[in-house]
C-alpha positions in Angstrom: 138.6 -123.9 22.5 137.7 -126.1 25.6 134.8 -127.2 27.6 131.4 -127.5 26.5 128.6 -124.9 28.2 127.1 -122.6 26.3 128.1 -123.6 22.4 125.4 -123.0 20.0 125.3 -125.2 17.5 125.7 -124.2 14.1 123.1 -126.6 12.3 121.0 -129.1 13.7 122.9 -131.9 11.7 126.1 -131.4 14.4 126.4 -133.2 17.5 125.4 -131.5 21.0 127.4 -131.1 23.6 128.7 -134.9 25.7 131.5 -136.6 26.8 134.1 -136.7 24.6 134.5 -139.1 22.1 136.7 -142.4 23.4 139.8 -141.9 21.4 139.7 -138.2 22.8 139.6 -139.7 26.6 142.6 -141.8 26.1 144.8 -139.6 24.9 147.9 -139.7 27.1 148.1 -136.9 29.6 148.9 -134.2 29.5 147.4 -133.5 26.0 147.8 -130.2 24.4 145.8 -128.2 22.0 148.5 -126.9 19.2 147.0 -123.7 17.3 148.6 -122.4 14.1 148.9 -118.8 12.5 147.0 -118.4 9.0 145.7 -114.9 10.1 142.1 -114.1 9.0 141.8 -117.8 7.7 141.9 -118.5 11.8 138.0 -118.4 11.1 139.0 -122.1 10.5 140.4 -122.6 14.3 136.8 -120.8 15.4 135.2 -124.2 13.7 137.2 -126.7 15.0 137.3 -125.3 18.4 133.3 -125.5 17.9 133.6 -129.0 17.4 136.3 -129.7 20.7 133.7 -127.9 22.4 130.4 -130.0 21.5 132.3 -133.1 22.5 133.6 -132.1 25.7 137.3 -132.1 25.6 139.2 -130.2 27.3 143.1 -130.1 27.5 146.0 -129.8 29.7 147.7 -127.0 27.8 147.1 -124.8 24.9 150.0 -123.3 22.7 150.3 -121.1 19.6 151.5 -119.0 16.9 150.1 -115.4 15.8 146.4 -115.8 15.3 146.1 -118.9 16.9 147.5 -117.9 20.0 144.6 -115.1 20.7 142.5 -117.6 19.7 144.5 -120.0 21.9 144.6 -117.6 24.9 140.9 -116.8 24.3 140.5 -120.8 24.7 142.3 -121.0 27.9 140.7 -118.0 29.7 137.3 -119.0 28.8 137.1 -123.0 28.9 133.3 -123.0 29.1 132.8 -121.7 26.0 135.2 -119.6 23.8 134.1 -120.8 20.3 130.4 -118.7 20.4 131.8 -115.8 21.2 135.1 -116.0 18.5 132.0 -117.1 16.1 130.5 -113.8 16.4 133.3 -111.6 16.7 135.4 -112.9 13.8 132.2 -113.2 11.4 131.8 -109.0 12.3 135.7 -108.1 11.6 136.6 -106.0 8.5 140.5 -105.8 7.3 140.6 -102.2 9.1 139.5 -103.0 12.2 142.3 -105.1 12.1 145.0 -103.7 10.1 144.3 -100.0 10.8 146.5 -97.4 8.7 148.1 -94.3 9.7 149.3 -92.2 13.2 152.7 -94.9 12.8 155.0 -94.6 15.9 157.5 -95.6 13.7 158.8 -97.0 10.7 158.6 -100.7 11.3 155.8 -101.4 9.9 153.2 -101.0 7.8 150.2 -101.0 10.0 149.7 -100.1 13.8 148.8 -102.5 16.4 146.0 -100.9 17.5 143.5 -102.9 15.8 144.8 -105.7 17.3 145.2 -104.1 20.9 141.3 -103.4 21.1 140.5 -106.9 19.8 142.6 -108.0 22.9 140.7 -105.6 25.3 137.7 -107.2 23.6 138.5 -110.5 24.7 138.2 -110.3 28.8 141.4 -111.5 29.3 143.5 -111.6 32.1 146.8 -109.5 32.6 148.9 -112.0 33.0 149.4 -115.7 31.4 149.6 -117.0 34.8 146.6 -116.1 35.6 144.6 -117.8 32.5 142.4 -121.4 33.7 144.2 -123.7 31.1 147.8 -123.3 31.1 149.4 -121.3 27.7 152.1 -120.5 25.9 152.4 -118.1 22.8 155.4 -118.2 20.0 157.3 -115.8 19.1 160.5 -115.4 17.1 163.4 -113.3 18.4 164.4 -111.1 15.9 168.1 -110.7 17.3 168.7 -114.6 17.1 165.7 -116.4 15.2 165.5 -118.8 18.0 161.6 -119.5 19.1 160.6 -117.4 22.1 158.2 -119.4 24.3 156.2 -116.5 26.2 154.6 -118.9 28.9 154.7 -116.1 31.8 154.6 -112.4 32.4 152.4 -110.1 30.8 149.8 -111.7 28.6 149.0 -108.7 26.1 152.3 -108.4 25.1 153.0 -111.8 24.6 149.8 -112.0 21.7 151.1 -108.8 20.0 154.4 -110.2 19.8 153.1 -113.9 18.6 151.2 -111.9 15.9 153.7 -109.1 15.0 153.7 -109.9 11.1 157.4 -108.8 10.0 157.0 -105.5 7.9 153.3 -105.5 8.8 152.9 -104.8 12.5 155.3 -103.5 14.9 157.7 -105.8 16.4 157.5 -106.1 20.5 160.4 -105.6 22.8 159.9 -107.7 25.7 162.7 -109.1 28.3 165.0 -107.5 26.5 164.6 -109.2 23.4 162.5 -108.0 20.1 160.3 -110.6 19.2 157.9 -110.5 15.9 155.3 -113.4 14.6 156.2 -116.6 15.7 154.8 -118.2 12.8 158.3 -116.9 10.5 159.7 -120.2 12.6 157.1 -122.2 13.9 153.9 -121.7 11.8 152.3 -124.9 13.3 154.3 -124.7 16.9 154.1 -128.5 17.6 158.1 -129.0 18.7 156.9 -126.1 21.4 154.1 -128.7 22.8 156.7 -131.1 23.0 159.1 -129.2 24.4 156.3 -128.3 27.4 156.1 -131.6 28.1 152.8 -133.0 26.2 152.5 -136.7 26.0 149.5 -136.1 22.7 148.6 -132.9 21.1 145.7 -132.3 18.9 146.3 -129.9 16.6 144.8 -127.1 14.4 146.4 -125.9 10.9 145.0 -123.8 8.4 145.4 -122.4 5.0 146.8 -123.4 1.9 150.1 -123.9 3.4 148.5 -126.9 5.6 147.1 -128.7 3.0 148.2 -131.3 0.4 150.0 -129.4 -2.5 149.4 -130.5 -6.1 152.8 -129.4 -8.3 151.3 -126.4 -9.6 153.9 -124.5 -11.6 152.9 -120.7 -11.0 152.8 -118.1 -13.6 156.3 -116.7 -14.8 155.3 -113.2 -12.6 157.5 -112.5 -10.0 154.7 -112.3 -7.4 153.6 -115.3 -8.2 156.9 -117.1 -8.2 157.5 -115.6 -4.9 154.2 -116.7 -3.6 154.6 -120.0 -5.0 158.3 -120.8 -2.9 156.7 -119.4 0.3 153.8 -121.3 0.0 156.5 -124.8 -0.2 158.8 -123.5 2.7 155.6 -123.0 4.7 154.1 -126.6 4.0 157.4 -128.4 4.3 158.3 -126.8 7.9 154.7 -127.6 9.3 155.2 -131.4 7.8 158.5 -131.9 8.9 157.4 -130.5 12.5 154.4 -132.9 12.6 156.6 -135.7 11.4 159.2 -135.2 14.0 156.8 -135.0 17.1 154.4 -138.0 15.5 157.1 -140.3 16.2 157.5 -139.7 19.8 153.9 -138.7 20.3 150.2 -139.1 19.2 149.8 -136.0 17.0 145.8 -135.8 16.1 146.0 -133.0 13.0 141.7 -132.4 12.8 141.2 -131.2 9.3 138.9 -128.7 7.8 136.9 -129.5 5.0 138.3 -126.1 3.4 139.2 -126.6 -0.2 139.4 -122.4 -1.2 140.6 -120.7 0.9 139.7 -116.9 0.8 142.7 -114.3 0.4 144.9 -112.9 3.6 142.9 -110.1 4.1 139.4 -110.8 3.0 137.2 -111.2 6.3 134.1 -112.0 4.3 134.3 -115.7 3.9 134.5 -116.1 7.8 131.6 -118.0 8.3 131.8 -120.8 5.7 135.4 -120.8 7.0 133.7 -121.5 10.3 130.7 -123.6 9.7 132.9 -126.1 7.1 135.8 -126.6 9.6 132.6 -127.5 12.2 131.6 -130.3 10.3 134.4 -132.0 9.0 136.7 -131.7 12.0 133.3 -132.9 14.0 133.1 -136.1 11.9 136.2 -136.9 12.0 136.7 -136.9 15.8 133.7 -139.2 16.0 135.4 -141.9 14.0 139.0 -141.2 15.1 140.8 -144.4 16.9 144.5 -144.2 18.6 146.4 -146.9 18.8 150.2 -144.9 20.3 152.4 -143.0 18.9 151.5 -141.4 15.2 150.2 -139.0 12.9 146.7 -139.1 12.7 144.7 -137.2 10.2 141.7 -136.9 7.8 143.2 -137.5 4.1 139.6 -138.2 2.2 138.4 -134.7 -0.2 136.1 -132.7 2.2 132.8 -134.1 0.4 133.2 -137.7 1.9 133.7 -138.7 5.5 137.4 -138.5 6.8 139.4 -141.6 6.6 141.6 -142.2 9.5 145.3 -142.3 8.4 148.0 -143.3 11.0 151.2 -142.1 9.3 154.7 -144.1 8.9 157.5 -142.5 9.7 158.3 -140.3 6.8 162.1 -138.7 6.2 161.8 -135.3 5.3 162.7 -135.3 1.9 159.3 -137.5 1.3 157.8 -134.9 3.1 155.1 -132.9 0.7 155.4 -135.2 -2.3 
């Protein structure tokens, strides 16, 4: 996600590679890079990170939640130039690379984790968190309690299948003697985890449906989509109460997308508008982004016309989502 050497650009209309932009330089240090889940639609993060990249930035920490923290780990082991190389491995993934059935260990889950533990190996990645250039922590949840588990040492593999371990999906992870599963069941946007690590700014990347404004759609009397309806809400208003609580101690610098369909869960084939849109838009809008303290900053404007800088009020959070 950091540094700038070696990006390709993805059209000749983006920016190449500089300093970064002012508002970027005066962020107050140290400045984290938040990364939310959104599984496969963490094609998204691949485009933004594209766009960090061109400009130069680079940050003093990196933390996140199931797909984003591979894709934030990734970032902080390779800060010359992560976003090429999750370009072309995300735009070749298929669902069963990923989500592999069969030869289960057990009966916690759906799918095994081997999938997952070659796209690791894949990666180049060190064995331990310690040992990665830009400090990083992944979340996870601890199943036992539901408290966050911030996995900011120790062995780095097992920290990332534990940040990704989907409840019912993939296996859960027993680690220091807790068992932890996807950290995005609690923190799907783990900003209050920045904070807590001591960052003074955060920018901040947030996919999906569940991370965009929500029109009061009343879903089809079906079960399933009742069902999918209320987790989309408890989703949205636990990443905007999040953002809202850290935005008023903080600058909190949410770079948007561009995305207005986003492709189902498990359908890899959309990867590279995913990656090429969230380029663009999150591009432009870092060009024209001023701070001015503590806030929530974020492109409000429909994808088609440049982002228009929004620093938000305080908002309580039973405004939040209306």
């Amino acid at each position: 996600m950091t540094g700038g050497k070696g990006s390709r650009p993805l059209s000749s209309s983006e920016p190449p590679g500089g300093p970064a932009p002012a508002a970027l330089r005066t962020l107050p240090r140290p400045v984290a890079v938040v990364v939310g889940a959104g599984g496969v639609l963490g094609a998204a993060h691949v485009g933004v990170g594209y766009a960090l990249e061109q400009r130069g930035f680079v940050p003093d920490m990196i933390i996140g939640t199931s797909v984003g923290a591979l894709i934030g780990a990734i970032g902080a082991a390779h800060p010359d130039g992560a976003a090429p190389w999750l370009d072309h491995v995300w735009t070749q993934l298929r669902r069963r690379e990923v989500y592999p059935l069969g030869y289960l260990s057990s009966r916690a889950s759906l799918f095994t984790d081997r999938g997952l533990r070659r796209l690791i190996a894949r990666a180049g990645l060190p064995s331990r968190i310690e040992q990665l250039a830009v400090p990083f922590t992944a979340v996870a949840m601890d199943l036992g309690s539901g408290a966050p588990a911030l996995l900011n040492h120790g062995d780095l593999e097992s920290a990332l299948l534990a940040s990704a371990a989907i409840p019912g999906i993939l296996p859960p992870v027993d680690r220091e003697g807790r068992t932890l599963v996807d950290g995005g069941v609690i923190a799907y946007v783990p900003v209050l985890a920045a904070l807590q690590a001591g960052a003074a700014s955060m920018v901040v990347l947030s996919t999906g449906p569940e991370s965009s404004p929500l029109s009061p759609t009343i879903p089809r009397r079906r079960a399933s989509a009742i069902a999918a309806r209320a987790g989309l809400l408890l989703m949205h208003h636990q990443i905007e109460r999040d953002l809202h609580e850290v935005s008023q101690h903080i600058p909190t610098v949410v770079l948007p997308t561009g995305i207005e369909a986003w492709p189902a869960p498990w359908d890899f084939g959309h990867s590279q508008r995913l990656i090429s849109t969230a380029s663009r838009t999150a591009g432009r809008f870092l060009d024209g982004l001023r701070i001015s303290g503590p806030g929530l900053y974020r492109g409000d404007d429909p994808p088609a016309t440049p982002a228009v800088l929004h620093k938000a009020r305080n908002t309580s959070v039973s405004e939040v989502g209306r």
